[in-house]
N, CA, C and O of each residue as an XYZ file, in Angstrom:
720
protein
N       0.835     -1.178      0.000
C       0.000      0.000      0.000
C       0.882      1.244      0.000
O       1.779      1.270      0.843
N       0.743      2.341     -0.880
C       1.233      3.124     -1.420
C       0.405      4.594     -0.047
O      -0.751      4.991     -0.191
N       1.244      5.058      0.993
C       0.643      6.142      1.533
C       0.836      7.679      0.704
O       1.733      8.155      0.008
N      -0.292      8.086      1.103
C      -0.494      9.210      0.695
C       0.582     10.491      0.357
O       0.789     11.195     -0.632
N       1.024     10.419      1.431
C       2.499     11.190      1.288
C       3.439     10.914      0.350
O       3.854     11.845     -0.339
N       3.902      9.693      0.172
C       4.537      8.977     -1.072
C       3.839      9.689     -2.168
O       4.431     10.531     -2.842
N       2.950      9.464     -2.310
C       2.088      9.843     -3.798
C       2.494     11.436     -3.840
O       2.926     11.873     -4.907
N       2.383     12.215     -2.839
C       2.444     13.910     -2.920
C       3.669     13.674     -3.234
O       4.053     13.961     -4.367
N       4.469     13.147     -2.372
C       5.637     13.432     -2.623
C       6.587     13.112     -4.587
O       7.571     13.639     -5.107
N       5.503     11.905     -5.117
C       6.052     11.467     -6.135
C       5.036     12.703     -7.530
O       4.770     12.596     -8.727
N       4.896     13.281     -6.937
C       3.551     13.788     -8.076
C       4.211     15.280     -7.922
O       3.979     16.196     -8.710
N       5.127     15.383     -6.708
C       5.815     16.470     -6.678
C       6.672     17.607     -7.329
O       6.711     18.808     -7.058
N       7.403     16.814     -8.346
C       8.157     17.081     -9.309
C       9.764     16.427     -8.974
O      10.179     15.646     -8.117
N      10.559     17.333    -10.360
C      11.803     16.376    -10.887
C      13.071     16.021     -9.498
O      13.897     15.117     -9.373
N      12.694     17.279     -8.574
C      13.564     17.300     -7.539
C      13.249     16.181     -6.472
O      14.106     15.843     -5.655
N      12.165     15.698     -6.501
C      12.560     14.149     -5.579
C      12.272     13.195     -6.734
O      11.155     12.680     -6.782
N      13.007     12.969     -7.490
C      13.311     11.983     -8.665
C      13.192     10.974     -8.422
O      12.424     10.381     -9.180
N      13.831     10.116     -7.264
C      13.554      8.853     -7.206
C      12.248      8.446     -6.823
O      11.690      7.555     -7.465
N      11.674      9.008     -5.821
C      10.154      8.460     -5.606
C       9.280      8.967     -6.511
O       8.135      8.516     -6.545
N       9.639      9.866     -7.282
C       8.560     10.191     -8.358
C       9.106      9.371     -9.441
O       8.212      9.479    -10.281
N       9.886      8.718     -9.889
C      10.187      7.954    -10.988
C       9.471      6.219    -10.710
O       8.914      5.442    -11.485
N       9.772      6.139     -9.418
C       9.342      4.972     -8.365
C       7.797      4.839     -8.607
O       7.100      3.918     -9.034
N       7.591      5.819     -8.272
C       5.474      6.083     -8.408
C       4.788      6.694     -9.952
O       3.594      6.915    -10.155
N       5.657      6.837    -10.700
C       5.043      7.027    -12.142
C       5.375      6.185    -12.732
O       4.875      6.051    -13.849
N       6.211      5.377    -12.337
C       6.483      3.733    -13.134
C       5.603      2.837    -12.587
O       5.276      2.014    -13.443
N       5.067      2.641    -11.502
C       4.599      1.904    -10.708
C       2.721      2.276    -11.405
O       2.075      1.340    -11.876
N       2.298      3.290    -11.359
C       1.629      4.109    -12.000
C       1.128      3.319    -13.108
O      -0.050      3.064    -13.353
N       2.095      2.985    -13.706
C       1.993      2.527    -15.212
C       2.142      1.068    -15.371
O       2.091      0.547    -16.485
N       2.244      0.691    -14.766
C       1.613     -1.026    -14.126
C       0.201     -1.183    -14.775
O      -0.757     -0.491    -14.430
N       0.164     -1.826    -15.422
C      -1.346     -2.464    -15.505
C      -1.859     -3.338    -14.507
O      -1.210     -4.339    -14.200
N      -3.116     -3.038    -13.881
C      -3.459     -3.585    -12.711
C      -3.085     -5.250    -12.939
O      -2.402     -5.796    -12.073
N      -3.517     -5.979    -14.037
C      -4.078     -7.204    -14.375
C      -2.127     -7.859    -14.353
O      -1.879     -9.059    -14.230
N      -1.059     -6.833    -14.490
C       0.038     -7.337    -14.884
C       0.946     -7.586    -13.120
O       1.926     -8.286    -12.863
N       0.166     -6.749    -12.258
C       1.202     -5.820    -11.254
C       0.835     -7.372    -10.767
O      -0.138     -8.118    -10.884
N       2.787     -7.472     -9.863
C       2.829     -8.553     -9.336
C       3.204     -9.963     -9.811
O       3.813    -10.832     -9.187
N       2.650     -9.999    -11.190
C       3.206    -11.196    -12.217
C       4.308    -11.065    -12.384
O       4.700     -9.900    -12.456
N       5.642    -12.524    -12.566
C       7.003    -12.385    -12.659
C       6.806    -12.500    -14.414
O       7.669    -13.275    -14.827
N       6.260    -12.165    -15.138
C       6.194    -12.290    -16.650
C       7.154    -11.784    -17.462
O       7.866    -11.136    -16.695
N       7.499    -11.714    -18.308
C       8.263    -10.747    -19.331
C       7.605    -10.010    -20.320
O       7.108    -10.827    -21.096
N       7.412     -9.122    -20.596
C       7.359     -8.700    -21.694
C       6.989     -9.244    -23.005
O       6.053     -8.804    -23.673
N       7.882    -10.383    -23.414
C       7.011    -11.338    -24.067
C       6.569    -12.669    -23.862
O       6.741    -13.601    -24.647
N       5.951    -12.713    -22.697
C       5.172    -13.587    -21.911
C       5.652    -14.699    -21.475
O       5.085    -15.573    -20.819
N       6.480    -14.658    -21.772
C       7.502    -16.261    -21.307
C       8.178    -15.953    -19.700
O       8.287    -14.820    -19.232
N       8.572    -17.157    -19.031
C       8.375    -16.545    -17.496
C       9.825    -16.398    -17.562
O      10.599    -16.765    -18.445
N      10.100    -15.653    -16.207
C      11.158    -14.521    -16.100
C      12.230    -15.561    -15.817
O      11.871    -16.411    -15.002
N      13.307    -15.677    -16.237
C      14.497    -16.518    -15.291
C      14.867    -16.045    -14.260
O      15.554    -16.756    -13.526
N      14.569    -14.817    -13.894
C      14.800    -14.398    -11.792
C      13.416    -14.296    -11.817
O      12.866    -13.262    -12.196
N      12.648    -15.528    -11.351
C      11.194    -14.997    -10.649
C      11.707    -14.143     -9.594
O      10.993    -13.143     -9.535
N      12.628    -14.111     -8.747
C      12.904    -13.376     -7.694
C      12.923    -11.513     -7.741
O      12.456    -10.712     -6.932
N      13.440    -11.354     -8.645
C      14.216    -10.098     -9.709
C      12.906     -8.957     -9.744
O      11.935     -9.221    -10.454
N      12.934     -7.877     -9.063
C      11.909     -7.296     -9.257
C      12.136     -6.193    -10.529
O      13.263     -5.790    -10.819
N      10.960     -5.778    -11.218
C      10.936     -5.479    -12.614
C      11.450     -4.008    -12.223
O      11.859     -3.288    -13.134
N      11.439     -3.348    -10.375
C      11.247     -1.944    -10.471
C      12.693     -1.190    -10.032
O      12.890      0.021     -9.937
N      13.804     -2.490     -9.753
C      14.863     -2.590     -9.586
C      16.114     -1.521    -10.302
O      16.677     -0.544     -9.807
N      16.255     -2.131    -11.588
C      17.151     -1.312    -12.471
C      16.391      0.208    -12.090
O      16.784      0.936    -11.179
N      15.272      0.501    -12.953
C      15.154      1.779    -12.713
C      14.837      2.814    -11.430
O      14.609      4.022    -11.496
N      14.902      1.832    -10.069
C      15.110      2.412     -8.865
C      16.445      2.937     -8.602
O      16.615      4.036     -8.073
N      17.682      1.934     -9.074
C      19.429      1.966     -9.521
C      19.525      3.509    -10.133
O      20.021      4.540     -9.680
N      18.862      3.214    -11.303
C      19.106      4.440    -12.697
C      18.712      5.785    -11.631
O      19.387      6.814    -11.665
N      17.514      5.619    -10.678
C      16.866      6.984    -10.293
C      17.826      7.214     -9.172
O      18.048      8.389     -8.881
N      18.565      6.062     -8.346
C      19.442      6.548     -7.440
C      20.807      7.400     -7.700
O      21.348      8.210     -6.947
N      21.182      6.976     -8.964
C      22.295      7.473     -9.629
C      22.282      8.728    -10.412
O      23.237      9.475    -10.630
N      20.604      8.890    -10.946
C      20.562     10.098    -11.106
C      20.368     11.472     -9.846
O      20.909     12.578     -9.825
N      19.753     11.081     -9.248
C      19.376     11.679     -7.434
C      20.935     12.641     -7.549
O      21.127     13.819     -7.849
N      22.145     11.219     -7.055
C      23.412     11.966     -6.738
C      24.296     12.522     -7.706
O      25.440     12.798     -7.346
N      23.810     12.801     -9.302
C      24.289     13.729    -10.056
C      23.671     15.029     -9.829
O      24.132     16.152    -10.032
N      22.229     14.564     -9.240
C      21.336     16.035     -9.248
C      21.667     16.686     -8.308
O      21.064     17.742     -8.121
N      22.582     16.346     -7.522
C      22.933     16.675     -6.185
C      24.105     17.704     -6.522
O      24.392     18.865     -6.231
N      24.554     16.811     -7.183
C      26.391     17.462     -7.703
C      26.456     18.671     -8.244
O      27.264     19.588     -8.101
N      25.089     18.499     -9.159
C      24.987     19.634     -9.956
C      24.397     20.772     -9.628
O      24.539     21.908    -10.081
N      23.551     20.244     -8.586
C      22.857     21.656     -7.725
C      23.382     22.388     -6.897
O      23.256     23.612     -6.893
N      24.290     21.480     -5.778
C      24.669     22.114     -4.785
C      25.745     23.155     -5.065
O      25.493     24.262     -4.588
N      26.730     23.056     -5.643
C      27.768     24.100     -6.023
C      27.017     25.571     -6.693
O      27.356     26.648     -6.203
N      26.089     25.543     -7.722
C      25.693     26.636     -8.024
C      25.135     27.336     -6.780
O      25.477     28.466     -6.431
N      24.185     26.513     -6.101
C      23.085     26.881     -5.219
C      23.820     27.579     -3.879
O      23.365     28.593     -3.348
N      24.820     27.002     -3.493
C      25.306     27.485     -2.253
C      27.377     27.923     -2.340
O      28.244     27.988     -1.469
N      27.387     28.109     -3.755
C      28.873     29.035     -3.874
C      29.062     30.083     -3.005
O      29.925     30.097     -2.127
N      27.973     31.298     -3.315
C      28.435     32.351     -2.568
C      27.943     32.369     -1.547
O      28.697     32.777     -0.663
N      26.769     32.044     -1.171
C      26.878     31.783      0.630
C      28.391     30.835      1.468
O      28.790     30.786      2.632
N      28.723     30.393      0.562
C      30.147     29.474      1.356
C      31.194     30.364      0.992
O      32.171     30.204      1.725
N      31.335     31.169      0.200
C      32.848     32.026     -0.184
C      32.656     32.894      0.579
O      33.671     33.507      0.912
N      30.982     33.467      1.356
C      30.617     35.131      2.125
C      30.960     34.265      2.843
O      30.269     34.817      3.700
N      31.610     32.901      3.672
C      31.056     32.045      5.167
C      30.025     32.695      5.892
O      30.058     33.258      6.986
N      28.766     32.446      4.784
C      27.490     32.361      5.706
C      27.135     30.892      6.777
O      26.743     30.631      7.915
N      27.623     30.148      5.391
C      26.966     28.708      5.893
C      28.446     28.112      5.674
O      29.280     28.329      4.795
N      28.456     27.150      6.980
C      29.982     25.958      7.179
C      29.107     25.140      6.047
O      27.951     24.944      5.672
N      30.599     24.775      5.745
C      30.247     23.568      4.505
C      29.697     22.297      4.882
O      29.090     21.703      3.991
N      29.788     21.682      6.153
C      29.048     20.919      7.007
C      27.724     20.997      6.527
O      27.173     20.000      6.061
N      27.080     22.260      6.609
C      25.300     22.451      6.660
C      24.722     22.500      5.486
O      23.515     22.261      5.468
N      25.550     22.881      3.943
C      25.282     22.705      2.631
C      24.415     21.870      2.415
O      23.233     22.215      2.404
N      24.873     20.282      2.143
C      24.004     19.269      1.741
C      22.854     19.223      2.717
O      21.824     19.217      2.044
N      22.545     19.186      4.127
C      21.326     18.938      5.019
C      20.127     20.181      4.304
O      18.953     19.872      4.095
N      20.680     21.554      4.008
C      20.431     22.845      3.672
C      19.637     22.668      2.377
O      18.442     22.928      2.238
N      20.679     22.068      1.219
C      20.074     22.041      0.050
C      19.174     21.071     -0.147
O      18.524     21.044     -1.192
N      18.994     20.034      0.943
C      18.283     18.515      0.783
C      16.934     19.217      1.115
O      15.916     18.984      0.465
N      16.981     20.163      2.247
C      15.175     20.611      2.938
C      15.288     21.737      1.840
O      14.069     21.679      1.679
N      15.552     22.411      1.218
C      15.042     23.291      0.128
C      14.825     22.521     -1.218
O      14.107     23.077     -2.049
N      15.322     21.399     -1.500
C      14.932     20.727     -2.912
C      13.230     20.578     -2.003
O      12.263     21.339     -2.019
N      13.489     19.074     -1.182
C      12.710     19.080     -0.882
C      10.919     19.793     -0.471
O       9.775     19.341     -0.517
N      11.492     20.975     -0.122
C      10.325     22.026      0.047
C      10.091     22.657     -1.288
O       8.908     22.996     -1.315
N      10.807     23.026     -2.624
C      10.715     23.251     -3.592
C      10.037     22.112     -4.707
O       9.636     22.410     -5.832
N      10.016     20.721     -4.094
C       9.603     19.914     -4.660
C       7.720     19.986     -4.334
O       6.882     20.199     -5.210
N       7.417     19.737     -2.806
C       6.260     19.817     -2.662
C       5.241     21.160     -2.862
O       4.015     21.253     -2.924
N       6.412     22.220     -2.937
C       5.386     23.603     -3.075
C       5.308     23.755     -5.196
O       4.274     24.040     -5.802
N       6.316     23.546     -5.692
C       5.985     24.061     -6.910
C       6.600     22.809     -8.352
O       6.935     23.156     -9.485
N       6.579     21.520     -7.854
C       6.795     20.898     -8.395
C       5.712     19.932     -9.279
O       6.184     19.126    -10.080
N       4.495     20.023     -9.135
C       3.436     19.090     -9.590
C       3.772     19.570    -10.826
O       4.883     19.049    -10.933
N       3.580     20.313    -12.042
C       3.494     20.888    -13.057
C       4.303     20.647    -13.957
O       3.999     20.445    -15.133
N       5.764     20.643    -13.348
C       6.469     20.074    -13.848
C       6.835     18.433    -14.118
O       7.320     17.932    -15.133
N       6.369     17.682    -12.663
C       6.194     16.410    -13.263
C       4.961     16.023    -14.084
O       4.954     14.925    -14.641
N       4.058     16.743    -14.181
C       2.968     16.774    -15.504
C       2.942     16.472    -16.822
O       2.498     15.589    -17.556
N       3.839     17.943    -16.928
C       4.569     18.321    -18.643
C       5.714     16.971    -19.259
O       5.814     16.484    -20.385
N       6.531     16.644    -17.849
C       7.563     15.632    -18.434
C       6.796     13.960    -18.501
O       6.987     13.077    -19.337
N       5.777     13.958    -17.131
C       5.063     12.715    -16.969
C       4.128     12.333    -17.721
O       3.687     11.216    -17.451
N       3.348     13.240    -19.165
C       2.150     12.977    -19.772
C       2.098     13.937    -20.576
O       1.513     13.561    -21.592
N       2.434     15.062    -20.645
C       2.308     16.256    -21.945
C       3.203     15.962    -22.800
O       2.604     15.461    -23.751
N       4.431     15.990    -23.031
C       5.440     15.674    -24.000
C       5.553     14.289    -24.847
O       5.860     14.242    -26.038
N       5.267     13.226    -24.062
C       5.414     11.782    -24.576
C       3.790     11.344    -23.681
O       3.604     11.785    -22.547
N       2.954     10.638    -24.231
C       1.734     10.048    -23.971
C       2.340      8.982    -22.715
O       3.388      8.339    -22.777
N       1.603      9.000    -21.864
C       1.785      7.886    -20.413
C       1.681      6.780    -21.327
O       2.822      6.328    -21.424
N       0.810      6.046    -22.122
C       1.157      4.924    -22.209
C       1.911      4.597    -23.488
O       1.559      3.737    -24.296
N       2.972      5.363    -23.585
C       3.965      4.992    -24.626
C       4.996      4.377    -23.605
O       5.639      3.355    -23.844
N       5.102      5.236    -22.237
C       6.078      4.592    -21.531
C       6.144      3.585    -20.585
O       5.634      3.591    -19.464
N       7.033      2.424    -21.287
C       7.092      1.416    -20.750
C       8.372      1.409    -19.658
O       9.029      2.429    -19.452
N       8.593      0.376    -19.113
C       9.549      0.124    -18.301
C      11.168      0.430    -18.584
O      11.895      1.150    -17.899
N      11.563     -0.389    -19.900
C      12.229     -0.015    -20.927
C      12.545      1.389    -21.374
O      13.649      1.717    -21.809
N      11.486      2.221    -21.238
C      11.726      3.478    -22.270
C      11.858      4.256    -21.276
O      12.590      5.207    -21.550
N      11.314      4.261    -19.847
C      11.663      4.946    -19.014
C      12.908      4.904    -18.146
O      13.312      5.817    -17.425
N      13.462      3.691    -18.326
C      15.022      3.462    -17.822
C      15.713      4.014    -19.078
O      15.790      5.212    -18.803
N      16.029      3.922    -19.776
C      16.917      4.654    -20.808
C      16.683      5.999    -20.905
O      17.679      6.720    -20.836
N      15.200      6.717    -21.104
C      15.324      8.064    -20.167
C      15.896      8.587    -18.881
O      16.354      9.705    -18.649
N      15.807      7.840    -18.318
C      16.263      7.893    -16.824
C      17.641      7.886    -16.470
O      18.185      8.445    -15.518
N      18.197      7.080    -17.487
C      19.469      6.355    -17.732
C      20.440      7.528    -18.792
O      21.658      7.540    -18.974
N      19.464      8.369    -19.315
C      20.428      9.071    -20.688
C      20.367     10.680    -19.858
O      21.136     11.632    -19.996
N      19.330     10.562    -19.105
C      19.658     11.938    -18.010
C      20.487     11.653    -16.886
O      20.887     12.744    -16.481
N      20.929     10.770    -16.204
C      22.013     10.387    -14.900
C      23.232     10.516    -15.947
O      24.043     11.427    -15.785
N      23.342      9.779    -16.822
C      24.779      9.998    -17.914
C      25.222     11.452    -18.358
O      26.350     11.872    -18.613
N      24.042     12.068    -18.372
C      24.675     13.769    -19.043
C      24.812     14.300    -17.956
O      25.831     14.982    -17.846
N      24.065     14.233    -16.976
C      24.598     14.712    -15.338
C      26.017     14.617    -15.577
O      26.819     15.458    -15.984
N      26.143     13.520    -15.268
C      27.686     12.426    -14.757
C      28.534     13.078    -15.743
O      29.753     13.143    -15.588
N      27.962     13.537    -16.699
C      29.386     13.878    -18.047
C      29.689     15.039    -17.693
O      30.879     15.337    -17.594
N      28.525     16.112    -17.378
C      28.590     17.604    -17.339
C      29.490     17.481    -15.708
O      30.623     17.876    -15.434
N      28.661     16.911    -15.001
C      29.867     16.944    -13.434
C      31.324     16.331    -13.206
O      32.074     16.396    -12.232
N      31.441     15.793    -14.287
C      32.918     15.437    -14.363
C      33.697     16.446    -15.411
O      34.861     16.771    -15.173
N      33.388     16.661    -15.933
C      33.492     18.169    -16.590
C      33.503     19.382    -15.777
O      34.460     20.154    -15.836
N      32.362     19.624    -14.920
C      32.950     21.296    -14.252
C      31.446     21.577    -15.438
O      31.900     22.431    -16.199
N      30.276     21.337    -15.815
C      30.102     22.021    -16.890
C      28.413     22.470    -16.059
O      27.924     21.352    -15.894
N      27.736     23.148    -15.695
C      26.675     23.236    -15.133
C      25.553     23.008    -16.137
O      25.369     23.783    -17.075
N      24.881     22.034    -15.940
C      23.639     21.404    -16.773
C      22.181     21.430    -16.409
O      21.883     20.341    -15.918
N      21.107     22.292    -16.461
C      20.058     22.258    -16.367
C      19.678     20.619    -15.908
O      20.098     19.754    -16.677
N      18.719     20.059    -14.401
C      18.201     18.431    -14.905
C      16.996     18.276    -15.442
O      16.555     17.175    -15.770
N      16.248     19.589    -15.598
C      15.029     19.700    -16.708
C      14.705     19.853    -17.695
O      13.644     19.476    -18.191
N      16.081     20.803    -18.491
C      16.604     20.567    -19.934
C      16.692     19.609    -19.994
O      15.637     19.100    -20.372
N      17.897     18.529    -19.715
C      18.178     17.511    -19.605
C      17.177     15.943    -19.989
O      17.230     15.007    -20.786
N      16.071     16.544    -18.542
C      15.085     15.336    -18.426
C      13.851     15.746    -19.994
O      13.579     14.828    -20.768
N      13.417     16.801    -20.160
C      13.292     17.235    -21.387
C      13.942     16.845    -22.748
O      13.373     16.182    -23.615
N      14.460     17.048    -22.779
C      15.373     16.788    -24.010
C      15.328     15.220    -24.600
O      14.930     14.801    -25.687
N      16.140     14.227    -22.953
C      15.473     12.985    -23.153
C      14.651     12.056    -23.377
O      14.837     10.905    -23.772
N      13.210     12.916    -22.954
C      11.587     12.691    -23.191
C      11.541     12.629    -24.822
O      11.185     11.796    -25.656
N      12.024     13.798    -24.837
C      12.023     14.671    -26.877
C      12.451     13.300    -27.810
O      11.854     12.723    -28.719
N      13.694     13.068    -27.188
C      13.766     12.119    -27.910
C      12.946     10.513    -28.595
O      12.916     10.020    -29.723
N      12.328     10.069    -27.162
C      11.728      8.534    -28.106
C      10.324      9.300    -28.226
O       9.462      8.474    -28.525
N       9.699     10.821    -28.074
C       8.510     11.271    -28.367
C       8.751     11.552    -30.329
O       7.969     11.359    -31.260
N       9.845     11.947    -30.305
C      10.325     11.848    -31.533
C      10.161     10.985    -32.554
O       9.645     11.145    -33.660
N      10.826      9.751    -31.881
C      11.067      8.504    -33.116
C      10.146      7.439    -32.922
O      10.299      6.282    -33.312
N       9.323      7.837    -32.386
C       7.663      7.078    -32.088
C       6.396      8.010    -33.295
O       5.365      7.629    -33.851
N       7.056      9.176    -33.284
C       6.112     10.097    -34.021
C       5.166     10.728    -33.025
O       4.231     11.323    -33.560
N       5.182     10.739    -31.807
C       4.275     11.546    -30.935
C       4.345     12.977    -29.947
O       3.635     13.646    -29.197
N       5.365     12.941    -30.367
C       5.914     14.436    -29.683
C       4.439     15.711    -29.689
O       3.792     15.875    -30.723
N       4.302     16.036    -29.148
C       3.335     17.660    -28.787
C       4.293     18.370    -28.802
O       4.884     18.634    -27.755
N       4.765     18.958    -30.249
C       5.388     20.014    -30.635
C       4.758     20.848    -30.215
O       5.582     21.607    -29.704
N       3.799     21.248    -30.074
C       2.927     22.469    -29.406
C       3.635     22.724    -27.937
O       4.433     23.642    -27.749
N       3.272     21.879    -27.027
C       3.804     21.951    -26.303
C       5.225     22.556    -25.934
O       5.453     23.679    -25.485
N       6.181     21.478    -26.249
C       7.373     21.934    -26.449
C       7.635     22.989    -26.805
O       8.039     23.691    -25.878
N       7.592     23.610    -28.022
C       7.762     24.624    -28.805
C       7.538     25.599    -28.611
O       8.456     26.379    -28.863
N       6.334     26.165    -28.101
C       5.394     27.147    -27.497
C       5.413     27.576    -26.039
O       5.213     28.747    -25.718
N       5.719     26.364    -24.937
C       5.494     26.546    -23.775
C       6.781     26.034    -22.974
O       6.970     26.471    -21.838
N       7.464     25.328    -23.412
C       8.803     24.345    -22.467
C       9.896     25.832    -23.077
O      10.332     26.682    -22.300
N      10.056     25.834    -24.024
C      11.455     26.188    -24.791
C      11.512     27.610    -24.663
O      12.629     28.075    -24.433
N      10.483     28.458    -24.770
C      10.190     30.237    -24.714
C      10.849     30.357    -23.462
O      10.945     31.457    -22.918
């Protein structure tokens, strides 16, 4: 059973990533499927054990601590060069402001990326780990670099793509309202 808070919290937006990736995949479970060790193409799983929500819980953890990398240095440079804040209190600091930035103004944004850009049921398990998977990688490239990377461009951009080569993209959308 999925509590309530979980759900706010996953419906929140991109800044608590993992439980919102956790609960919009989960989301997308077909009732009749949730729970079956099946595959995809119906033949039974060789890890009945192996849960399907695994990898892309991995992919969302790995993206989490790029989003981290990439936030915290912009977010709290010059408060640490004025020594407002010991570098000690940074990460606890920036964790309750994602956080509070997630539940006050984040629904909208997991909206546009969760169902406006690419149709909910285009995304499968599959298509959402390689999204998931092609935004933790440009993190990881830009933070090993020094290079500061938007994770909503980013998570955007990646959407763009299989909305693209499916033929379903809401150029409207995009075009008009994400990109201006």
């Amino acid at each position: 059973m999925i509590s309530p808070l979980l759900k706010l919290l996953a419906a929140s937006g991109e800044e608590s990533s993992i439980l919102y990736y956790y609960f919009f995949l989960r989301s997308l479970t077909p009732p009749q499927a949730a729970g079956k060790r099946v595959s995809e193409f119906g033949e039974a799983n060789a890890l009945a054990g192996f849960n399907h929500l695994l990898i892309p819980f991995l992919i969302g953890i790995f993206l989490a601590v790029n989003m981290g990398g990439s936030g915290t240095a912009p977010s709290f440079s010059a408060a640490y060069g004025a020594n407002i804040l010991r570098k000690s209190v940074i990460p606890g600091f920036f964790g309750i402001m994602v956080f509070a930035g997630a539940l006050i103004a984040g629904k909208a944004t997991a909206t546009t990326v969760g169902k406006e850009l690419l149709p909910a049921e285009m995304m499968s398990f599959s298509l959402v780990s390689i999204i998931l998977f092609s935004v933790a990688v440009s993190l990881f490239i830009a933070n090993l670099i020094g290079i500061p990377q938007s994770t909503s461009q980013a998570t955007i951009l990646a959407v763009t793509g299989p909305a693209c080569y499916f033929s379903v993209l809401n150029e409207r959308k995009l075009l008009l309202e994400i990109i201006p």
